[in-house]
PAROVEX-339751 format. One line per 10 residues: number of its first residue (from 1); their letters; for each residue x negated, y, z negated of C-alpha. Coordinates in steps of 0.1 Angstrom, whole numbers, plus 5000, padded with zeros to 4 digits. Each point is the difference from the previous one (the first is absolute). Layout:
N
NUM) a) X,Y,Z ~ ...
// end
This chain:
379
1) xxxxxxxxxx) 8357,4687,3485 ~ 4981,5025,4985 ~ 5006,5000,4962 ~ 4964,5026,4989 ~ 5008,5032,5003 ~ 4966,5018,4981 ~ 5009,5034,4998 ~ 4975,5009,4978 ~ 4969,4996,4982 ~ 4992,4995,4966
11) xxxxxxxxxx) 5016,4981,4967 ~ 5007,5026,4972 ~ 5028,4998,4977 ~ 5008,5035,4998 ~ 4997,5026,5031 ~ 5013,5030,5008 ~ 5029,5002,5023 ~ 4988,5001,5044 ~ 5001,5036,5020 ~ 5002,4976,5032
21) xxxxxxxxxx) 5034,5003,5013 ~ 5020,4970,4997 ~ 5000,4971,5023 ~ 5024,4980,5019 ~ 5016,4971,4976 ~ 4974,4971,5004 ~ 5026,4970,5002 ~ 4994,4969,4991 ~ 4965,5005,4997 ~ 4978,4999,4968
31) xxxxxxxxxx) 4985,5037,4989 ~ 4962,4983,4982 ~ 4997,5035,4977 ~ 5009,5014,4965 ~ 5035,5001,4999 ~ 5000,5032,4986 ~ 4979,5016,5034 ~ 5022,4976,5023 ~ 5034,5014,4988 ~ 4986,5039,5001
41) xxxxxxxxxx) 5002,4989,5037 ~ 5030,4990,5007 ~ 5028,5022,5011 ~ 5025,5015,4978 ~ 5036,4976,4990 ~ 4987,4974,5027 ~ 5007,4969,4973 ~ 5029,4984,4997 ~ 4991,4977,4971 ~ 4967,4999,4979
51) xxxxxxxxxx) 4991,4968,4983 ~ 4972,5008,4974 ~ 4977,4972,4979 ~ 4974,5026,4988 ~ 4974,4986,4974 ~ 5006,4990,4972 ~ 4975,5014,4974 ~ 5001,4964,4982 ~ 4975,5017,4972 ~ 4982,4962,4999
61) xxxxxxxxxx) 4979,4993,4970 ~ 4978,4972,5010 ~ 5006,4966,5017 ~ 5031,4979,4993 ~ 4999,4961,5003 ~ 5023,4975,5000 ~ 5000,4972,4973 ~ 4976,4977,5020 ~ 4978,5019,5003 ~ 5003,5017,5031
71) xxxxxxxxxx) 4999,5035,5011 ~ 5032,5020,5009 ~ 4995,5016,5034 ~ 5017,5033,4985 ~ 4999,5032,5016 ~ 4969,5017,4993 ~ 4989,5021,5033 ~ 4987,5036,5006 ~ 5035,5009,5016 ~ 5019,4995,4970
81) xxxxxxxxxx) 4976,5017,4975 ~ 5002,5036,4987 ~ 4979,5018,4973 ~ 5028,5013,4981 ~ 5035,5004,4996 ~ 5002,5035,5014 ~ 4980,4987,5032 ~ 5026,4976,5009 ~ 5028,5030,4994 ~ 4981,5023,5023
91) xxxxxxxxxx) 4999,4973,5026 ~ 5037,4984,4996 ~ 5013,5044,5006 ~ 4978,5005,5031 ~ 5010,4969,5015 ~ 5034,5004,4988 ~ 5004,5035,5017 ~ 4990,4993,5032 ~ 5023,4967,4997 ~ 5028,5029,4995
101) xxxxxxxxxx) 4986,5023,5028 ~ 5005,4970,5025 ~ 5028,4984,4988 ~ 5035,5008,5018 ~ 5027,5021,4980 ~ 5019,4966,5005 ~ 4972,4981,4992 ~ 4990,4977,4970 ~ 4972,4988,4981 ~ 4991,4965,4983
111) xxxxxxxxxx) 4972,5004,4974 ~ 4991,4963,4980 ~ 4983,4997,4968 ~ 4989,4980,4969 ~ 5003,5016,4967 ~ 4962,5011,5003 ~ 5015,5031,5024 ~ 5034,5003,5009 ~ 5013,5019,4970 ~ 4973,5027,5010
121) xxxxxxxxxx) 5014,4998,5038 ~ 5030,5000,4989 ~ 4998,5036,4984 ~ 4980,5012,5025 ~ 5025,4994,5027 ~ 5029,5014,4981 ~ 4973,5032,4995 ~ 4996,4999,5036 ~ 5039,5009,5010 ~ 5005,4963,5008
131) xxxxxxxxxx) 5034,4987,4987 ~ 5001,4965,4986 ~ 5028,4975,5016 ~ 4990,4968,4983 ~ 4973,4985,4980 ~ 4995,4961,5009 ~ 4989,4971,4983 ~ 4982,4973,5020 ~ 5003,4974,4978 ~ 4973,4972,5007
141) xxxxxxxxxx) 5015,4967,5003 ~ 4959,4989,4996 ~ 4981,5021,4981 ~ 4965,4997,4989 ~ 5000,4988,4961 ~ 4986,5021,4975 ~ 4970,4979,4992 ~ 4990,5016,4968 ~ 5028,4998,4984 ~ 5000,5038,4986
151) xxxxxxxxxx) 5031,5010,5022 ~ 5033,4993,5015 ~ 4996,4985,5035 ~ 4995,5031,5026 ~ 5030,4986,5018 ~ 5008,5026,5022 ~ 4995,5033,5021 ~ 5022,5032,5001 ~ 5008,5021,5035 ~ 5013,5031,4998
161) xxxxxxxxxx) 5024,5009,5032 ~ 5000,5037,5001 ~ 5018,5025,5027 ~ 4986,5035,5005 ~ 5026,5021,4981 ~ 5037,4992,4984 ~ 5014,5013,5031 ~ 4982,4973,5025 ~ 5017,4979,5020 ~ 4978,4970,5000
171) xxxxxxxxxx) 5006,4966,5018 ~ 5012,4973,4975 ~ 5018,4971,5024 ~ 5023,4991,4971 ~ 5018,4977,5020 ~ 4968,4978,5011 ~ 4988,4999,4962 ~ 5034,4986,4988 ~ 5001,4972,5031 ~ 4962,4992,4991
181) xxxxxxxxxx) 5016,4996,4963 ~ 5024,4978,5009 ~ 5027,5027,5001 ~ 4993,5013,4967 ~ 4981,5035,4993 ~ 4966,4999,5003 ~ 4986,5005,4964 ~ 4968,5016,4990 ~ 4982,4970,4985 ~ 4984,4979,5029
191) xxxxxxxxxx) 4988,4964,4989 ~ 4977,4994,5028 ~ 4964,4978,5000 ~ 4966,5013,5002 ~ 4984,4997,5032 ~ 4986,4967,5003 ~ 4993,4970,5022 ~ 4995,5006,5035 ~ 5014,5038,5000 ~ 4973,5004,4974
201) xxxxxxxxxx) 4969,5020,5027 ~ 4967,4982,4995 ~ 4966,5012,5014 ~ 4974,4979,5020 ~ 4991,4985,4968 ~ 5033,4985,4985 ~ 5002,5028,4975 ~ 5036,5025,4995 ~ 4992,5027,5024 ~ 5016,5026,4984
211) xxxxxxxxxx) 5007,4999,4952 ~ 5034,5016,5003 ~ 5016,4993,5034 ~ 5040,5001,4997 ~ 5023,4971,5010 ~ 5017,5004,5033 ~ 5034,4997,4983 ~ 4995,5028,4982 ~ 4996,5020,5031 ~ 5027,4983,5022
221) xxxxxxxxxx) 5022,5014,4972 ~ 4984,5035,5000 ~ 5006,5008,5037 ~ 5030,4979,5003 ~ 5013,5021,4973 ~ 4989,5037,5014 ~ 4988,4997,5037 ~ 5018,4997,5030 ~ 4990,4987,5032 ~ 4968,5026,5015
231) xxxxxxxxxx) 4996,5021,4968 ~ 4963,5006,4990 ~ 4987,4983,4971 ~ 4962,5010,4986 ~ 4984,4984,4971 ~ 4971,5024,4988 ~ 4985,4969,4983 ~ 5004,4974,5026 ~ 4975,4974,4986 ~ 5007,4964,5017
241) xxxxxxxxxx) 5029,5012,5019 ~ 5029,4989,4986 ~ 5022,5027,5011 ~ 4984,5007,5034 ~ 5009,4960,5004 ~ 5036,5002,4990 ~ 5007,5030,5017 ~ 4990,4986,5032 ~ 5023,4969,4996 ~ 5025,5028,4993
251) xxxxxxxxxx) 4998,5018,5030 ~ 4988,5034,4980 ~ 4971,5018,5007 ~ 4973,5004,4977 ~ 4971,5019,4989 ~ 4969,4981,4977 ~ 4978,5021,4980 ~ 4968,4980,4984 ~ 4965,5011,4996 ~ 4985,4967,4990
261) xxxxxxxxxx) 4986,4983,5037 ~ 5006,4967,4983 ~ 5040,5004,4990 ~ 5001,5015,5039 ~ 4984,4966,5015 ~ 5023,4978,4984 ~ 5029,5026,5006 ~ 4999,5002,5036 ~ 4993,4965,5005 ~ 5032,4991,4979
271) xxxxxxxxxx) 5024,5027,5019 ~ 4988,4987,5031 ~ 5015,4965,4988 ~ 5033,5011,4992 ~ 5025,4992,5016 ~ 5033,5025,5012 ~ 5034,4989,4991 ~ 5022,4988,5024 ~ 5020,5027,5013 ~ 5032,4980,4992
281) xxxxxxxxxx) 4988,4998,4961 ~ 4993,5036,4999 ~ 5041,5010,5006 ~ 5007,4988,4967 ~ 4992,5038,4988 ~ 5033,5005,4992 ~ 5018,5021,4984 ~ 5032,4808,4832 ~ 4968,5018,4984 ~ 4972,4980,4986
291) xxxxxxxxxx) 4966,5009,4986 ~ 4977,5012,5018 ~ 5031,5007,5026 ~ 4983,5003,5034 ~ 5017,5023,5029 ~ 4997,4988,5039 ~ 4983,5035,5002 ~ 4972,4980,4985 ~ 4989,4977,5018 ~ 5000,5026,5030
301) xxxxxxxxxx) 4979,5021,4982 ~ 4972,4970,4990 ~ 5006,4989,5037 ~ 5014,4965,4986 ~ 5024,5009,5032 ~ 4991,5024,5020 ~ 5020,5026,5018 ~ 5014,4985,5035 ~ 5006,4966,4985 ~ 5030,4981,5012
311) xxxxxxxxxx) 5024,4981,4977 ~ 5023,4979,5003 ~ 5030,4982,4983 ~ 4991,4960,4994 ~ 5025,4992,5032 ~ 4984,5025,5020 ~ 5032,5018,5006 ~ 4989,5035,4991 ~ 4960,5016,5002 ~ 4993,5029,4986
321) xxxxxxxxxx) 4969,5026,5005 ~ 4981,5014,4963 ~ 4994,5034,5000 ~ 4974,5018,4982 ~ 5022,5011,4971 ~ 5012,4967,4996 ~ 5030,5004,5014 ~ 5012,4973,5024 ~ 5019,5004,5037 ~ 5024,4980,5019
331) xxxxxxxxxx) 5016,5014,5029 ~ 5022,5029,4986 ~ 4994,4991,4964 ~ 4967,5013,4977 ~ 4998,5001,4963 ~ 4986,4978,4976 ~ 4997,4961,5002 ~ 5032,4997,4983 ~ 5022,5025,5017 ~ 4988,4988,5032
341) xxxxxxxxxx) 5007,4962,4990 ~ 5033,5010,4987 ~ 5011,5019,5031 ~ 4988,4976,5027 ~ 5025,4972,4980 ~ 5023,5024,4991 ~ 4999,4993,4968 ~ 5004,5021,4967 ~ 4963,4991,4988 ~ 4969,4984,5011
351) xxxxxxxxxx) 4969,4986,4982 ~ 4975,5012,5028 ~ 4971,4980,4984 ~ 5019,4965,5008 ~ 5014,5010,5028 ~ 4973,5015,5022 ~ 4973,4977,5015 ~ 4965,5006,5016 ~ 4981,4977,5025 ~ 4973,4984,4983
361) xxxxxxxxxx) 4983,4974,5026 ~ 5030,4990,5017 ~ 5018,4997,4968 ~ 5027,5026,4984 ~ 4998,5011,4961 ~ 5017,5019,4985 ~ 4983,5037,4989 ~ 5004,4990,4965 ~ 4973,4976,5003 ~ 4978,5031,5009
371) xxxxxxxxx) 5010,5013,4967 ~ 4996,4974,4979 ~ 4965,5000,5011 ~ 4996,5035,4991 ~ 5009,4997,4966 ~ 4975,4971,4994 ~ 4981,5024,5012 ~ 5007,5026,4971 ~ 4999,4972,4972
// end
């Protein structure tokens, strides 16, 4: 599969908008260009979804280290550095009208940030015509400590979810949020790790491909949330893929923007790795509390049980099929863990979590063993 698409030439940060007519949509392929330059060239309201991680403007002063000794491998490349203020306003409206130009009248648009930008992008949307849905807090369940001891811990990121006017009628699968919740409303703070472990990209040489790439979770829950099955997804600042990877096991199409050939290598050869969902999995688009309380939804989204999985009551009377909201199905019956328990016995209530099982080298536990493991995790 072909995932380079170079379109054009050159690396600048600001360019005026192509005369060249606009070209077919190049799916699921990677555009190795400006982003600015790329979108110019892409037809009008093609986009069904644009997920944007635009730089930063972090505004280091010097090298941070750790109390050891050691180095902080912070984010201190070309790509996310900008003579002034004004520069980085100049760039976030160009890129920001041509994100507009492209983007459906149904569309929507994701835009994340630390407290470095998105207060700036955040006005500069609304002075765009865009109209704000929701602003969400990624909470890191991780985060890296402040090791000077001058400030709070930076402990999480804001994304702004915007439609194009007050009159759009944007895709929010309500019903797939709340069954990923557990069968409570989604809310807009997200406690979700940093990317980590073996998710985390590495180059030939051991070392984090990419400073700022995203969790996965936090874009299962993005286009679980406002996709549906074939729409187009572009990310104008594609980096290490993580969209283009998750929107493959999906089943949406995608569009990659990067115009560093290092963040393309690593993002091609990652996409290429990804596994599609079952099929199966992908029909579950439909439409006691404890601290930290953790939904079903969550361990789909951190693949702790992955769409397509099988459970099964501990006498093997009933199996069940996870869908990617979370939601569980048994014959005629889908809904949570708990309703589906509850109507298979016919009972008034069910504590899914007990009662639900997974195969685990010939031997059945139950799913809350799978959670309890995730909140070690967190602690």
């Amino acid at each position: 599969m072909n995932l380079i698409a170079p379109i054009a030439e050159g690396r600048g940060r600001l360019r005026p908008r192509s005369s060249r007519p606009a070209e077919t949509l190049p799916l699921d392929r990677i555009i190795e260009d400006d982003c600015i330059a790329a979108m110019a060239r892409l037809p009008d309201k093609s986009i069904d979804m644009i997920f944007a991680d635009p730089p930063y403007n972090l505004q280091l002063g010097g090298d941070l280290f750790r109390p050891e000794g050691s180095r902080v491998d912070a984010v201190d490349d070309d790509w996310d550095k900008f003579d002034s203020l004004g520069t980085y306003d100049d760039f976030t409206r160009q890129w920001l009208a041509e994100a507009r130009r492209i983007l459906k009248d149904d569309g929507s648009i994701w835009v994340i940030g630390s407290y470095h930008n998105i207060f700036r992008v955040g006005a500069l949307l609304q002075d765009a015509g865009y109209w704000i849905l929701n602003d969400i807090v990624w909470r890191k369940s991780n985060p890296m400590p402040n090791f000077r001891g001058t400030r709070f811990t930076n402990a999480h990121e804001t994304l702004i979810w915007c439609a194009k006017d007050d009159k759009a009628r944007y895709t929010f699968n309500y019903r797939a949020m709340k069954a990923l919740n557990d069968d409570l409303q989604m809310r807009s703070d997200w406690l979700l790790p940093i990317c980590g472990g073996p998710e985390r990209v590495k180059n030939g040489d051991g070392h984090k491909a990419h400073p700022t790439q995203k969790p996965e979770a936090l874009l299962y829950r993005v286009l679980l949330a406002c996709t549906k099955p074939g729409d187009v997804v572009l990310d104008p600042f594609f980096g290490s893929g993580t969209t283009g990877a998750v929107a493959r096991r999906f089943g949406r199409r995608w569009i990659g923007i990067e115009r560093e050939p290092g963040y393309v290598r690593v993002a091609r050869e990652r996409i290429e790795s990804a596994l599609p969902l079952d099929e199966s999995a992908m029909t579950g688009m439909a439409d006691k509390r404890s601290a930290p309380r953790v939904a079903f939804g969550q361990l789909v989204e951190i693949r702790a049980v992955e769409p397509g999985t099988i459970l099964t009551d501990s006498r093997r009377r009933w199996k069940a099929t996870v869908r990617v909201d979370g939601s569980v199905q048994s014959g005629g019956h889908s809904g949570s863990i708990h309703q589906v328990g509850a109507a298979l016995m016919g009972a008034p209530s069910c504590n899914g979590w007990s009662f639900w099982h997974v195969e685990d080298g010939g031997t059945l536990e139950p799913i809350d063993v799978l959670r309890q493991r995730h909140l070690s995790g967190l602690g």
